[in-house]
Backbone as XML, in Angstrom:
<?xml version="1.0"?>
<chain id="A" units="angstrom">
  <residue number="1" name="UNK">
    <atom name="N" x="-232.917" y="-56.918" z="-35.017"/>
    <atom name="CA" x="-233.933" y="-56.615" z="-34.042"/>
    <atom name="C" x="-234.672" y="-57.892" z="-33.615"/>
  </residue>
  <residue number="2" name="UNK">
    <atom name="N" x="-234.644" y="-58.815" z="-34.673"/>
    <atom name="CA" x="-235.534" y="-59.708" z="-34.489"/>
    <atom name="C" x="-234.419" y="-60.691" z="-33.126"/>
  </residue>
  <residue number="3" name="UNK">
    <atom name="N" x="-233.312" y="-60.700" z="-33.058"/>
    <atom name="CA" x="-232.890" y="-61.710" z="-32.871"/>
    <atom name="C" x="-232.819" y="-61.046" z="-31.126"/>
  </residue>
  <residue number="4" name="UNK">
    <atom name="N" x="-232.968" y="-60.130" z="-31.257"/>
    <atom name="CA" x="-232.695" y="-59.210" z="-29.603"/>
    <atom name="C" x="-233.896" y="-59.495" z="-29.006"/>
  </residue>
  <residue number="5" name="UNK">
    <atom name="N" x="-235.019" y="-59.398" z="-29.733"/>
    <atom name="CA" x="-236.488" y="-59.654" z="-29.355"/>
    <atom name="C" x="-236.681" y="-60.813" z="-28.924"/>
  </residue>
  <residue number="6" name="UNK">
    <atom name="N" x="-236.136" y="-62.092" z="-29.927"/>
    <atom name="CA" x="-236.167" y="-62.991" z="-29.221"/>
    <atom name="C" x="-235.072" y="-63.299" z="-27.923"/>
  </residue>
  <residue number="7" name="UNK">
    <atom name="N" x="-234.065" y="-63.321" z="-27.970"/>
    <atom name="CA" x="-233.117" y="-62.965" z="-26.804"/>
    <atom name="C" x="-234.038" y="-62.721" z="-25.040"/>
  </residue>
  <residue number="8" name="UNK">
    <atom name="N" x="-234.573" y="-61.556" z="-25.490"/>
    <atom name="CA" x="-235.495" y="-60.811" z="-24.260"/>
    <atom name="C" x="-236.572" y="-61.923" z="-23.823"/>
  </residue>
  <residue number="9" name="UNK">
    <atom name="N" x="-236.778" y="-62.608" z="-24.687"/>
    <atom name="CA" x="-238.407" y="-63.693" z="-24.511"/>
    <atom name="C" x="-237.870" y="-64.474" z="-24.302"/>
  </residue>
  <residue number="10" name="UNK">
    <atom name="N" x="-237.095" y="-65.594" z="-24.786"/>
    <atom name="CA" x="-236.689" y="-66.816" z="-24.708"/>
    <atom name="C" x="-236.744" y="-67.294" z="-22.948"/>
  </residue>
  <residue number="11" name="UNK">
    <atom name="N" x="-237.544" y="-68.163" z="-23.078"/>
    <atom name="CA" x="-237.337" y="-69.028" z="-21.870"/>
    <atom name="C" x="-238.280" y="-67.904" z="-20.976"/>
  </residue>
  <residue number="12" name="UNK">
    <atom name="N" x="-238.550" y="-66.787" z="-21.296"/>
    <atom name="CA" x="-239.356" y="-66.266" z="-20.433"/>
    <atom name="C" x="-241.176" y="-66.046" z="-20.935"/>
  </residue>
  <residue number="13" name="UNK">
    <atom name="N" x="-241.173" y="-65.941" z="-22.379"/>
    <atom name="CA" x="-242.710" y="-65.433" z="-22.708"/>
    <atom name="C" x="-242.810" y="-66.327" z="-24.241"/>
  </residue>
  <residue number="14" name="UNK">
    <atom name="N" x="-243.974" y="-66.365" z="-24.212"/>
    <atom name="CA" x="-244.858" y="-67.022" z="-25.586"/>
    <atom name="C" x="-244.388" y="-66.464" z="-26.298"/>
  </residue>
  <residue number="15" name="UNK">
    <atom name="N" x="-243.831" y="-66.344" z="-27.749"/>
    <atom name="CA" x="-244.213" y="-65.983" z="-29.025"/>
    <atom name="C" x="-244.568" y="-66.082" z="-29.955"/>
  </residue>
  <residue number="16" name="UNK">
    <atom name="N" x="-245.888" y="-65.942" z="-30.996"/>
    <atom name="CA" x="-245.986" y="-66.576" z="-31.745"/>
    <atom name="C" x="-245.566" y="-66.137" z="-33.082"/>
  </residue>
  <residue number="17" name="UNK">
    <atom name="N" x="-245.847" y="-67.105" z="-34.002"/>
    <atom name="CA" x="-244.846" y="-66.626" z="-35.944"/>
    <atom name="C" x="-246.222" y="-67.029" z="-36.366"/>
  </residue>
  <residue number="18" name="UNK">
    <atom name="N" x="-246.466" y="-65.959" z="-37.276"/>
    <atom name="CA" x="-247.775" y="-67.198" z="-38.748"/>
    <atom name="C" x="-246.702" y="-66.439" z="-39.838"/>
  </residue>
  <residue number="19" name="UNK">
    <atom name="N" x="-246.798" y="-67.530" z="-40.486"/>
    <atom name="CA" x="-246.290" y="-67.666" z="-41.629"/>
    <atom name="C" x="-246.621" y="-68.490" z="-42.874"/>
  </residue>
  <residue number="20" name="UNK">
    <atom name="N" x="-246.077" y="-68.300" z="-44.011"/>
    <atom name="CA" x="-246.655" y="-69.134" z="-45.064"/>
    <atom name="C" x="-245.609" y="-69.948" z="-45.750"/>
  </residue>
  <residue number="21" name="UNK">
    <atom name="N" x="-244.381" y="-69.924" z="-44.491"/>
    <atom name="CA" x="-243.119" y="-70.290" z="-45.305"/>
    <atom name="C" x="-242.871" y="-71.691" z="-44.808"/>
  </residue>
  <residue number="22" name="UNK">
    <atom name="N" x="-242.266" y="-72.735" z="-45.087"/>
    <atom name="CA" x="-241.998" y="-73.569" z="-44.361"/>
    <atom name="C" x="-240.921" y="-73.379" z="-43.822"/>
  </residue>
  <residue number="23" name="UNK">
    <atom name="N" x="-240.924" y="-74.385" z="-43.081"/>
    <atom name="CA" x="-239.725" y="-74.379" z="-41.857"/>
    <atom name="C" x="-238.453" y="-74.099" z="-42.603"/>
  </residue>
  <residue number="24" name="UNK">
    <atom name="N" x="-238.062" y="-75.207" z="-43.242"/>
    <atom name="CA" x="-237.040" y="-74.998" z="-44.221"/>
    <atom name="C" x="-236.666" y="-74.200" z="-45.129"/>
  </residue>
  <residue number="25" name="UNK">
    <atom name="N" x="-237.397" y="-73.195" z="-45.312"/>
    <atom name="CA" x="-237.467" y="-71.803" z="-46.047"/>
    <atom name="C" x="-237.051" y="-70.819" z="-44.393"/>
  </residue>
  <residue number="26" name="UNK">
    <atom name="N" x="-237.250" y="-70.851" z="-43.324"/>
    <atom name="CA" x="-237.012" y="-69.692" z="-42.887"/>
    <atom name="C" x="-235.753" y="-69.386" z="-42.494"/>
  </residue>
  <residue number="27" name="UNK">
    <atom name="N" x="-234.364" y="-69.975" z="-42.382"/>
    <atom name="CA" x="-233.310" y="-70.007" z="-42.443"/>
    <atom name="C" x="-232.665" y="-69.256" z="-43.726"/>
  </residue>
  <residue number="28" name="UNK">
    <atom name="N" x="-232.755" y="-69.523" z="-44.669"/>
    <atom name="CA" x="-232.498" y="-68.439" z="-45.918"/>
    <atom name="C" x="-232.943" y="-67.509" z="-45.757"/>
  </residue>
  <residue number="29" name="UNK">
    <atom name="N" x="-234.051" y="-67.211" z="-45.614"/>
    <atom name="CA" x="-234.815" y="-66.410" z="-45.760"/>
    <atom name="C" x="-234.433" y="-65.062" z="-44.552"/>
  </residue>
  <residue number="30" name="UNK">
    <atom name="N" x="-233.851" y="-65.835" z="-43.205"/>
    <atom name="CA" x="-233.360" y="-64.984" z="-42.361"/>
    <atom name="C" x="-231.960" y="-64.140" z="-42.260"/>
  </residue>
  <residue number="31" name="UNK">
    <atom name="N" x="-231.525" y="-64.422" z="-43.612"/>
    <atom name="CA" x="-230.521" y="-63.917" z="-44.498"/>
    <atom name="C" x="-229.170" y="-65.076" z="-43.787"/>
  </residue>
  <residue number="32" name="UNK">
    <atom name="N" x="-229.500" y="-66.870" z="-43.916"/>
    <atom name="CA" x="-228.364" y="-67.211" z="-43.353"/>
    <atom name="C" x="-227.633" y="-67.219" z="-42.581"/>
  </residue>
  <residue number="33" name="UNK">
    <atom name="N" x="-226.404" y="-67.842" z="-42.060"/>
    <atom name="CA" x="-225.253" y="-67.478" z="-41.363"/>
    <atom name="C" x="-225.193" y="-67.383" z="-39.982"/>
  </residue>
  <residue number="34" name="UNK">
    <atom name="N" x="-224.999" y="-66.691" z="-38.819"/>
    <atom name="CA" x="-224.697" y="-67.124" z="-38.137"/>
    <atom name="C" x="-226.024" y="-66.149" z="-37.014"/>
  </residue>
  <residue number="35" name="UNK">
    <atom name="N" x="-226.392" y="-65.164" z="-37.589"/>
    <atom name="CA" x="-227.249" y="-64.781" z="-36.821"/>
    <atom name="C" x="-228.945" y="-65.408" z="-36.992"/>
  </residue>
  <residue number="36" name="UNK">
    <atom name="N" x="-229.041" y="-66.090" z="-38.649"/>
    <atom name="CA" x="-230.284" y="-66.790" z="-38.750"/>
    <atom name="C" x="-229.818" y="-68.137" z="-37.548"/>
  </residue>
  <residue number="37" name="UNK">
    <atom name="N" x="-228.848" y="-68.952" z="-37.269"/>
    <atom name="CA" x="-228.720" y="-69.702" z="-36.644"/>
    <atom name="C" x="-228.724" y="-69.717" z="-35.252"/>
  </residue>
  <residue number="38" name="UNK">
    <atom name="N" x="-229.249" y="-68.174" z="-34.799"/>
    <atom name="CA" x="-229.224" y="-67.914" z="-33.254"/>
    <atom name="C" x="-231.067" y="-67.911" z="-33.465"/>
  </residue>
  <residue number="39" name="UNK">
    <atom name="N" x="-231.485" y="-67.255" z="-34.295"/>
    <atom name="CA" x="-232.375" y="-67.353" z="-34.255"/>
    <atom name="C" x="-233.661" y="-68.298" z="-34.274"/>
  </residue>
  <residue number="40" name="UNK">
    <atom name="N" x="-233.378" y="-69.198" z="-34.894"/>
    <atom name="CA" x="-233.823" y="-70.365" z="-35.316"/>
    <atom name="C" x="-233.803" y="-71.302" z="-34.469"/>
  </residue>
  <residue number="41" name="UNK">
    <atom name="N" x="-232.648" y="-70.848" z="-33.494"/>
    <atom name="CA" x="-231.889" y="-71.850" z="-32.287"/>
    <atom name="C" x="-233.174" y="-71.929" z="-31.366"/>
  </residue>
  <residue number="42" name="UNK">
    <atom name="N" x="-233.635" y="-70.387" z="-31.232"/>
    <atom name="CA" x="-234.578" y="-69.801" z="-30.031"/>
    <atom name="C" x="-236.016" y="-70.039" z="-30.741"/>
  </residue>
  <residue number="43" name="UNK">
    <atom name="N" x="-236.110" y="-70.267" z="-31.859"/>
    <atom name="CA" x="-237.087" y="-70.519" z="-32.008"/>
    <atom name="C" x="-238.303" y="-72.190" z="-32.215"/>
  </residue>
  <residue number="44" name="UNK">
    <atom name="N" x="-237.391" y="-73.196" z="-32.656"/>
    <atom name="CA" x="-237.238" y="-74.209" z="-33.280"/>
    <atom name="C" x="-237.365" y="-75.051" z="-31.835"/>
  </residue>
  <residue number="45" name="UNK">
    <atom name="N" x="-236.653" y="-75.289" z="-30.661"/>
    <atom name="CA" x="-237.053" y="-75.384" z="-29.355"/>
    <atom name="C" x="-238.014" y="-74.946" z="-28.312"/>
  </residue>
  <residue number="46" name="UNK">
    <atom name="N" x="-238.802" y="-76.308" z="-28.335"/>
    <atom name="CA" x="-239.837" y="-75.917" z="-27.356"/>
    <atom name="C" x="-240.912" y="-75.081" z="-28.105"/>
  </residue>
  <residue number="47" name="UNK">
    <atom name="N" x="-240.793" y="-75.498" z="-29.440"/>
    <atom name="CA" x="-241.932" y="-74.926" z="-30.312"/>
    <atom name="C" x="-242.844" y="-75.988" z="-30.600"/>
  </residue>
  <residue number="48" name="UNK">
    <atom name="N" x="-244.192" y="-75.383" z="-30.864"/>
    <atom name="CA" x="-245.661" y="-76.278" z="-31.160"/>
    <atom name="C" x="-246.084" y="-75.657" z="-32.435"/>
  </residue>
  <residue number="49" name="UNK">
    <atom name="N" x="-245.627" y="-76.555" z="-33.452"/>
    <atom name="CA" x="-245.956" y="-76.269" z="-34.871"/>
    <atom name="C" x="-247.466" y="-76.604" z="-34.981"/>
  </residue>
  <residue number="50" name="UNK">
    <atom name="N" x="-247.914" y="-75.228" z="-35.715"/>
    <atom name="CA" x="-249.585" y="-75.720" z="-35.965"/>
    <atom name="C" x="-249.435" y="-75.784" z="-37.505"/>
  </residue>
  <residue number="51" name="UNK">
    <atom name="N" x="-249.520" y="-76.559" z="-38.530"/>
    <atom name="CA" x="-249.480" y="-76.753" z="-39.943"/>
    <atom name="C" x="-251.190" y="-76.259" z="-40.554"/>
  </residue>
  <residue number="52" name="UNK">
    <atom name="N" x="-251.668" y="-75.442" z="-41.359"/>
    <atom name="CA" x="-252.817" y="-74.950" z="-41.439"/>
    <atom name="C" x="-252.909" y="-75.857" z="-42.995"/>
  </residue>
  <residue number="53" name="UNK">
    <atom name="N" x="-251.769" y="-76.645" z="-43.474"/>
    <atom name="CA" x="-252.207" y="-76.746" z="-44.892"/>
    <atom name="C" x="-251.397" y="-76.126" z="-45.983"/>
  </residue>
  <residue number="54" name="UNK">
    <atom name="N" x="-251.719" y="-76.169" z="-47.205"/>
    <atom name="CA" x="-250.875" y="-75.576" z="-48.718"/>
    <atom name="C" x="-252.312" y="-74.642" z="-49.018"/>
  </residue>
  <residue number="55" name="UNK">
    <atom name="N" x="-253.150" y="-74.490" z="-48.509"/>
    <atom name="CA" x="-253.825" y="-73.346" z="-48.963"/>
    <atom name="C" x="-253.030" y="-71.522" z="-48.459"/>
  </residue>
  <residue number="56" name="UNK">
    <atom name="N" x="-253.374" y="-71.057" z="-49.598"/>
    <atom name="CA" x="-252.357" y="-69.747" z="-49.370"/>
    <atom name="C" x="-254.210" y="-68.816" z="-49.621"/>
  </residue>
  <residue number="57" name="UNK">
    <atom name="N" x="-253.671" y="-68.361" z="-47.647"/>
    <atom name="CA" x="-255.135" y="-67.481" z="-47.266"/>
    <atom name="C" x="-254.947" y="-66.374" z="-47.735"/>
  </residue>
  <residue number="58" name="UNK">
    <atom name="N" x="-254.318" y="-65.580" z="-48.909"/>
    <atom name="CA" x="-254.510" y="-64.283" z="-49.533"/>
    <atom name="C" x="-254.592" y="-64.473" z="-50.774"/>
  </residue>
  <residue number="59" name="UNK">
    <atom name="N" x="-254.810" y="-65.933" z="-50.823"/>
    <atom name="CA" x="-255.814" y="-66.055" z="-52.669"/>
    <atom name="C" x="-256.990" y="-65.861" z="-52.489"/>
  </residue>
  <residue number="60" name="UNK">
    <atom name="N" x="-257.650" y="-64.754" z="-52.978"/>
    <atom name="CA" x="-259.143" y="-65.010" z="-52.981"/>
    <atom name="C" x="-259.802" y="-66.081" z="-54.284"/>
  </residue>
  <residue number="61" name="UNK">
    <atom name="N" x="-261.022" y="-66.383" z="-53.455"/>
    <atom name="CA" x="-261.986" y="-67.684" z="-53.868"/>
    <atom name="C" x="-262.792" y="-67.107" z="-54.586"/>
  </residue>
  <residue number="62" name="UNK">
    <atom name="N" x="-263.492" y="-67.524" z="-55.181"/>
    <atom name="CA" x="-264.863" y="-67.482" z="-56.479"/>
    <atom name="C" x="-264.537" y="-66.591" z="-57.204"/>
  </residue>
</chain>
């Protein structure tokens, strides 16, 4: 689904990802092979990485 979704957007609309994974984690993670590599294709181009940091925002503090 994910990869149809992007398909439909690409080159036409914004999308954005938050995530806590790095870049290099989301390729495995997209179960590999040849459809993480379409995906990644559409995503990885013409992207504006915002890096927030190694703080992980669903640890709570005090």
């Amino acid at each position: 689904m994910l990869l149809e979704l992007m398909e439909l957007r690409y080159g036409t609309a914004s999308t954005v990802f938050c995530t806590q994974l790095k870049k290099k984690d989301w390729h495995p993670r997209l179960g590999g092979g040849v459809h993480a590599d379409a995906i990644m294709d559409r995503i990885v181009h013409n992207a504006v990485w915002v890096d927030m940091g190694e703080a992980n925002m669903r640890q709570r503090r005090g």
